[in-house]
C-alpha angles and dihedrals in degrees: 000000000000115000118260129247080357114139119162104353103088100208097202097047123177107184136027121243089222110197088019102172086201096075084230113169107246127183114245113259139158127298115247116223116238119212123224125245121215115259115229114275137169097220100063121233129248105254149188126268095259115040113174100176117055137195122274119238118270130247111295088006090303116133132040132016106235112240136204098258087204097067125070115262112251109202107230120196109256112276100013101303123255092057102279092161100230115152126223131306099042094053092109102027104052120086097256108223116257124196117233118266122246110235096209077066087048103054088040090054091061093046088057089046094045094048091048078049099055091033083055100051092049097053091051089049092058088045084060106044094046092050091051090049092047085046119028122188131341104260108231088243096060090055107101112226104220127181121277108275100015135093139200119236113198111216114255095226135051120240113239108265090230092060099094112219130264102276108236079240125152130161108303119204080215102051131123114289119217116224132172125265125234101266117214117228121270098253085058115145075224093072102122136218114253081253093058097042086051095043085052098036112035091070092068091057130097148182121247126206123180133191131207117287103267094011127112141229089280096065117083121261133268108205157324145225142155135280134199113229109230115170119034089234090061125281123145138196122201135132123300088235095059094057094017080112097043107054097106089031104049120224125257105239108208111195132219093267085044095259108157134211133181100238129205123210116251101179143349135195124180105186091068083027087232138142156166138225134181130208133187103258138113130193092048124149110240122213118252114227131210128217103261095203086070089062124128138199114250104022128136109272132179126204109202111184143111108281102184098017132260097341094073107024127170096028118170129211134181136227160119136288096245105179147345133236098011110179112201110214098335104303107144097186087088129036091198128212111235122208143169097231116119117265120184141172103293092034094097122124089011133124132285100189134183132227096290097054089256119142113253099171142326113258114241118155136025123178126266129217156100093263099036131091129163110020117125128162139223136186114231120266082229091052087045099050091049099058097030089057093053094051090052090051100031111005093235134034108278111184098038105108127206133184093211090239133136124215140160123201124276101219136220091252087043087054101045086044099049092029086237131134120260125256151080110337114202118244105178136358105211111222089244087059115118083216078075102092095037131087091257117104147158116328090017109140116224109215104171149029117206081335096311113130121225130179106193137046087245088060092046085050082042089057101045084054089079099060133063134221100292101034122122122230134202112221125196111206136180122210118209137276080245093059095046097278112259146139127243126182118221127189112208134174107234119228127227122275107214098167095213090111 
């Protein structure tokens, strides 16, 4: 399901737009490698077997031979081989001499083939015939019956015997339940170096790695991020685009001393980009987490994750708190820390943590462009605590409503140049809205909510937050100076938002 209200700002983002001269918010993720090309040269490179991309000519004519990139590269000895004396640029192009065979070579040659064959097939013969003397016949109970049409492939590799298994976990009504700790002031005589926040901190976090959606533990992998450790028998808590590919795969956790366990999905929700995994594990140190609504701008922060990936995990940067309540584009669902920590790719679902070595938020976004430096941004521990809750309980938010709509705001400047109210205007009705069937349609401002004004697609997501799947609502719209400018009022039943789509 598309975000609502959600313009320009892709909540469940899988690649980062690096460079971007748009200054677009993009979710960390890891840096692609990006091969050489030969430069041109009059003297040609040694090159593999298959070579797909040539070389282009050179100035006046001067340079490479163009090739047929279909067929299979074939390395020819510079200038022709044999000394045959031709200069560039017709060393690789030009029929290199070759003498005349002997014959009796060449019938030596099969009878040398035809002797390793035999030898070959003989040894293979006695392979046979030993294995089935040490091992005798398949008994018809280790034959494994599979459906009709369908085969079992055995894995090729072994996994290593120290990897625990994937637990048969899923979401639990009676599961753990996360909750802030008491934060000391700042002036604290508690407040920690940045020694002691990482020594207390860097053990509840964890590497994540994620694998293509299907797939299994021999592809490569697709990614990985960072988690936050919080319950000592193995749940975790990171970002849904970190594990979005890995939800029928599972992810591979690798912990602080490089212990590594096979993790399940427990829950995933894409509107606060949040999740949670489990993994099959006891004696773990949890993260403790601070009360985000204490924050304050300009305090010490530390960001602990894995920039970069596994190869340089539990990394620790330093910063500032830089602001409160950021919105990116427009999307209401998270009011973001923003801090000048760095955050690179790696860093998601990772901990943005306070003087005391508490959990504030888990780092998510930073912003991406050529004039910007410094702006990362973290999801509220609050905020944090709340969803992840619900995934442990649910596996998805069950009481947050939605009406499957997209808006954007209708400004104060758009208002006094088009002589129309402030509010939310409508950009899309998805065809699963419950507004479907109602007068409202496309460009409609919504004004109010059960007589409440708003002025801004984030208050009309503020408002919804007070109501649950089944409520009615009572919505104010105005329809355009083109239409006849005028205001209607609609009643509509909200669905539910479960933020796993």
């Amino acid at each position: 399901m598309p975000n609502e209200f959600d313009e320009n700002f892709d909540s469940q983002p899988s690649e980062p737009v690096n460079g971007s001269e748009s200054g677009e918010y993009t979710q960390p993720v890891q840096p692609q490698y990006t091969g050489q090309t030969y430069p041109q040269q009059q003297t040609p490179y040694p090159r593999p077997q298959q070579y797909d991309v040539y070389p282009p000519y050179g100035a006046g004519g001067q340079g490479y031979h163009p090739y047929n990139s279909s067929a299979p590269y074939q390395p020819q000895p510079p200038y022709g081989g044999y000394g045959n004396g031709y200069p560039p640029p017709y060393g690789y192009g030009m029929p290199n001499f070759q003498p005349p065979k002997n014959p009796q070579e060449k019938s030596r040659g099969r009878r040398v083939a035809l002797w390793c064959t035999a030898s070959a097939l003989i040894v293979v013969a006695l392979a046979i015939a030993l294995f089935v003397f040490t091992q005798g016949v398949p008994d018809k109970n280790d034959i494994v019956n599979e459906p009709s049409g369908s085969s079992k492939v055995e894995p090729s590799y072994d996994m290593p015997s120290d990897i625990a298994q994937a637990p048969q976990a899923s979401a639990n009504e009676d599961g753990p339940q996360i909750h802030a700790a008491e934060t000391p002031a700042l002036d604290s005589e508690e407040t920690k170096t940045a020694s002691a926040v990482y020594n207390k901190a860097s053990k509840s976090i964890v590497c994540i790695t994620s694998y293509s959606a299907g797939g299994d533990y021999t592809l490569d992998a697709s990614g990985e991020g960072s988690g936050i450790i919080l319950t000592s028998d193995g749940y975790i808590a990171t970002n849904s685009h970190v594990v979005d590919d890995s939800k029928q795969t599972g992810t591979l956790i690798t912990l602080y001393d490089n212990t590594q366990y096979l993790g399940t999905i427990i829950g995933i929700d894409v509107k606060t980009d949040l999740a949670v995994i489990k993994i099959d594990a006891e004696g773990l140190q949890p993260a403790e987490f601070a009360d985000s609504d204490k924050l304050q701008v300009g305090q010490e922060v530390f960001a602990i994750g894995n920039p970069g990936g596994s190869s340089f995990s539990n990394s620790l940067t330093k910063g500032a708190l830089s602001a409160l309540d950021r919105i990116l584009s427009g999307s209401g669902y998270v009011k973001y820390i923003q801090t000048d920590a760095a955050i690179n790719p790696g860093n998601s679902g990772g901990a943005l943590i306070n003087e005391h070595g508490q959990v504030i938020g888990i780092n998510t976004a930073k912003l991406v462009a050529t004039d910007y430096e410094a702006m990362g941004f973290a999801i509220p521990s609050n905020t944090v605590l709340e969803i992840i809750n619900k995934l442990i309980r649910y596996g998805y938010v069950n009481d947050r409503g939605t009406l499957s709509i997209e808006g954007k705001t209708c400004t104060l400047y758009m208002s006094k140049a088009n002589q129309v109210p402030q509010g939310m205007m409508i950009t899309k009705i998805n065809s699963d809205s419950p507004m479907k069937n109602t007068q409202a349609q496309k460009d409609d401002i919504i004004t109010e909510v059960n007589g409440k004004t708003i002025t801004s697609s984030v208050e009309f997501i503020d408002e919804l937050k007070n109501y649950k799947p089944g409520d009615s609502v009572e919505l104010t719209l105005y329809r355009s100076a083109k239409s006849g400018g005028y205001s209607f009022k609609v009643t509509v039943v909200l669905k539910p938002d479960t933020g796993s789509n």
